[in-house]
C-alpha positions, -999 to +999 in steps of 0.1 A: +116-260-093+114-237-113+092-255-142+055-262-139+055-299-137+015-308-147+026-343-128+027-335-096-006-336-076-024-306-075-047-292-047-083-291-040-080-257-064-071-271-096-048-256-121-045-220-129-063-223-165-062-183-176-055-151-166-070-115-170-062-079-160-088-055-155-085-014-147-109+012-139-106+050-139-108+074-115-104+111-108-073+105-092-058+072-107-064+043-123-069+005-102-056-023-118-065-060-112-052-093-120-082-121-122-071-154-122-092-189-132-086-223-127-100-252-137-118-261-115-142-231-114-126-205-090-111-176-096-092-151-072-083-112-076-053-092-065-043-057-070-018-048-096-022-005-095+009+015-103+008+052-099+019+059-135+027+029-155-008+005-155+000-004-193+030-017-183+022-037-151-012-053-170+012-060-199+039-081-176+008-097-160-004-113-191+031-117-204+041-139-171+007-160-172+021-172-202+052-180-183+050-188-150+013-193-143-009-214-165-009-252-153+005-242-121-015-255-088-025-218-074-017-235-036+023-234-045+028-196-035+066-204-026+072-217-058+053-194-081+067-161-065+105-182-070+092-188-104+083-154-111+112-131-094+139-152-104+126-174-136+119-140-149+150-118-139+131-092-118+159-083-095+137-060-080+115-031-092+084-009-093+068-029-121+079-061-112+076-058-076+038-052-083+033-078-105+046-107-085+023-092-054-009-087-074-007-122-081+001-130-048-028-119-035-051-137-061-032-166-051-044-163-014-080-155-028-083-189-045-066-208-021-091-198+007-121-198-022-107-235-022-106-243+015-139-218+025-117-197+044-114-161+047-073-158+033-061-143+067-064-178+083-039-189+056-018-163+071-010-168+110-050-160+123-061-134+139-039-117+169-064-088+168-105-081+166-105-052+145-078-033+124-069+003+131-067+027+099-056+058+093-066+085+066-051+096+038-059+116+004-085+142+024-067+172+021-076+179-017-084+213-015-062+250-014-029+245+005-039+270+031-037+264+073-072+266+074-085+250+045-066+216+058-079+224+095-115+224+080-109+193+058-090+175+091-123+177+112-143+164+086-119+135+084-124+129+124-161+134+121-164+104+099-145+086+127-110+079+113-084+084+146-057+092+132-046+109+100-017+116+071-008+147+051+016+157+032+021+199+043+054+207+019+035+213-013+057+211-042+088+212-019+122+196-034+152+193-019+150+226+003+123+249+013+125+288+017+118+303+042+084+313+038+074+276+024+090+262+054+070+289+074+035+275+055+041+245+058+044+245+097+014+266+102-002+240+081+007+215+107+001+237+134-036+242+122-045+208+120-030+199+156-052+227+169-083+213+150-077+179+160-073+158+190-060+122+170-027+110+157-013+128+131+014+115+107+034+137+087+045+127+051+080+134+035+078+117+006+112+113+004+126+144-008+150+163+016+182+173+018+199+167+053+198+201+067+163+207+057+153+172+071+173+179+103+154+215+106+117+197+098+124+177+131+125+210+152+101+226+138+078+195+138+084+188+179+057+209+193+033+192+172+032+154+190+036+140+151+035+102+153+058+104+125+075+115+101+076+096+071+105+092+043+121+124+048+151+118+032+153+100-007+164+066-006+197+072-027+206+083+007+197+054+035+226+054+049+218+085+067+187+074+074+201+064+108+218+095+118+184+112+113+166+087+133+192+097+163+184+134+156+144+127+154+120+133+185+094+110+163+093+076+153+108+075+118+092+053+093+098+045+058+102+016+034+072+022+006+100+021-022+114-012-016+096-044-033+108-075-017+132-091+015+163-082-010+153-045-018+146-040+025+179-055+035+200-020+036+169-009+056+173-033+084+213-033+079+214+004+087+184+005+111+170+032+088+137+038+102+116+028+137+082+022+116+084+000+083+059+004+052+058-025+030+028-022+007+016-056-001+007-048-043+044-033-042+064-055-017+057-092-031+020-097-013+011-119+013+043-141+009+069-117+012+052-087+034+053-118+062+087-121+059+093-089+063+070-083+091+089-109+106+124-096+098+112-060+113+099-076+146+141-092+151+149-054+149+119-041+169+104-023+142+064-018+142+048-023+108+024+001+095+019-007+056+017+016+029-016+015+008-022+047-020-041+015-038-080+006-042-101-008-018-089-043-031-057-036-017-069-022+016-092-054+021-057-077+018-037-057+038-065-063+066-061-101+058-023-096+058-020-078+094-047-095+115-018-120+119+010-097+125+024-093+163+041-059+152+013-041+135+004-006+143-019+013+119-031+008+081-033+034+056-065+039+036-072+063+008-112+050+005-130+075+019-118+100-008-130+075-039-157+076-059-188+055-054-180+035-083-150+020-074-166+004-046-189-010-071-164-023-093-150-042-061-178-057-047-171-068-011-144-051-002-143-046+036-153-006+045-142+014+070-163+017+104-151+043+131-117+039+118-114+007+119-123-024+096-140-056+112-125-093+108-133-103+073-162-136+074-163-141+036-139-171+019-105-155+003-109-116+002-146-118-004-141-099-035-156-099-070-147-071-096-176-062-116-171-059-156-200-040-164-182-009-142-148-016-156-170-010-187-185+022-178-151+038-163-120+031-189-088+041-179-076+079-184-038+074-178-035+107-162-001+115-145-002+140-118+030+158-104+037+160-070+061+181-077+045+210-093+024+232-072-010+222-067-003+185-069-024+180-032-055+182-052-050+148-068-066+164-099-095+176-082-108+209-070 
């Protein structure tokens, strides 16, 4: 199983004949892509973006076509994500864990290429017309109360429902008392401006007492939740948290894979999982784990801080999912050229994106911009003050 054997039949796809990764720059990060060909004449694209370390995820991409990919049929996902994660010792991780899903997703693309099908009826249909999406990266400018009130009603204006941010500025640990002060009247301001969910971001980075005081002071503010406001070296308190919290917990963005989440469902950590599906092992696994969350009546709202070619196959991922909730996007704060570089991916319509039509995701990357916008590998700080402007002013 865990050879390519070139004598079994193969699929109306062909053979995976090569493999390329592609990334762009941005002013806030670079997108990586895996491209995948077979030969047959199709070729399918997943997302492969890591924060910080795009050298290193392209390099494992190329490195594991060698291994794992070329001459396999593209329609054995089970086998090729076995093939991968434990042919190639991944036991988890960041760079791994985005690997395996970028090339998950390309899978998916070729495989509904093959059959003329948009991927998400690979994937358990359509339970849903549209999907709901919430908004994230708009709050780029000074860390002031009104500032992110301003910013918050243009978000709404452009018809997004519900949105995320991040308040705590640079923030470790503990706050003082007049950054825990700010930081409230930050969230206070943007309740008053607007009448739509509002999600508050931890990112995973609080003691317990400070956690345990954020839930008070968060109460009056109807927050839909509170996301990762403890670090994950501490999960088993997770759970004693979620007893303490008058929101819905959620949480999970960290973990790549069924193995990494299994301490989350153990300990019943959150009420709201995030799998991201270029982190958490793409289509194949992020079903798994939507199903695993829906034994423990968890909703699933996935992560996405990725390109529009990650928020078009989370759509395709969810439009099958019972226990879905909400989708985050970052694309209405990118430039115009990534969304020429991805050509087709789905947009963003009052909030919500439509039922895909196209075969696979519908995407093609577009060399010529890769061309124009290299990659700056720029590393940003979220925890040194100003890091809510991404970079920008």
């Amino acid at each position: 199983m865990l050879t390519i054997d070139t004598t079994r039949p193969v699929g109306p796809a062909g053979r995976i004949s090569r493999v390329e990764t592609l990334t762009l720059g941005t002013a806030w990060r670079d997108f990586s892509y895996v491209r995948i060909h077979t030969d047959e004449g199709l070729s399918g694209v997943g997302e492969i973006t890591h924060p910080y370390r795009g050298r290193e995820t392209t390099s494992l991409t190329e490195a594991m076509a060698v291994r794992h990919l070329i001459g396999a049929d593209p329609f054995d996902v089970e086998e090729i994500w076995l093939r991968m994660y434990q042919g190639d010792f991944l036991r988890g991780g960041d760079v791994g864990g985005v690997v395996v899903s970028g090339v998950d997703q390309a899978l998916y693309d070729i495989m509904g290429k093959a059959l003329g099908v948009p991927a998400y009826r690979l994937t358990g249909g359509a339970c849903r017309d549209r999907v709901r999406v919430y908004a994230n990266g708009w709050y780029t400018g000074e860390r002031d109360p009104a500032e992110f009130a301003a910013r918050a009603k243009d978000v709404v204006a452009r018809g997004y429902t519900a949105l995320k941010f991040d308040p705590f500025g640079a923030g470790l640990g503990e706050l003082s008392r007049a950054e825990l002060r700010r930081s409230i009247d930050i969230v206070a301001a943007v309740r008053e401006a607007v009448d739509v969910d509002i999600f508050i971001e931890g990112h995973a980075r609080f003691a317990m007492p400070t956690a345990v005081r954020l839930l008070r002071e968060l109460e009056p503010y109807d927050v839909g939740w509170f996301e990762e406001p403890l670090p994950w070296t501490h999960i088993e308190r997770y759970a004693e948290l979620r007893r303490r919290a008058p929101m819905p917990i959620s949480g999970g963005e960290h973990f790549h894979n069924r193995y990494e989440y299994a301490r989350l469902f153990a300990t019943g950590a959150v009420d709201i999982i995030q799998p991201d599906l270029s982190m958490a092992g793409g289509f194949t696994e992020v079903r798994k784990l939507a199903a695993q969350a829906e034994v423990h009546a968890m909703l699933v709202a996935p992560h996405n801080s990725n390109s529009p070619v990650c928020t078009t196959a989370s759509v395709h991922a969810v439009l099958g999912m019972p226990n879905f909730t909400i989708l985050e996007t970052f694309d209405g704060m990118l430039e115009e050229h990534v969304f020429a570089a991805v050509r087709g991916a789905l947009p963003v319509v009052d909030g919500h994106i439509g039922l895909p039509t196209e075969p696979g995701l519908g995407i093609e990357l577009i060399d010529e911009v890769f061309a124009e916008h290299p990659p700056s590998h720029r590393f940003w700080n979220m925890f040194a003050e100003g890091w809510e402007k991404r970079n920008r002013t």
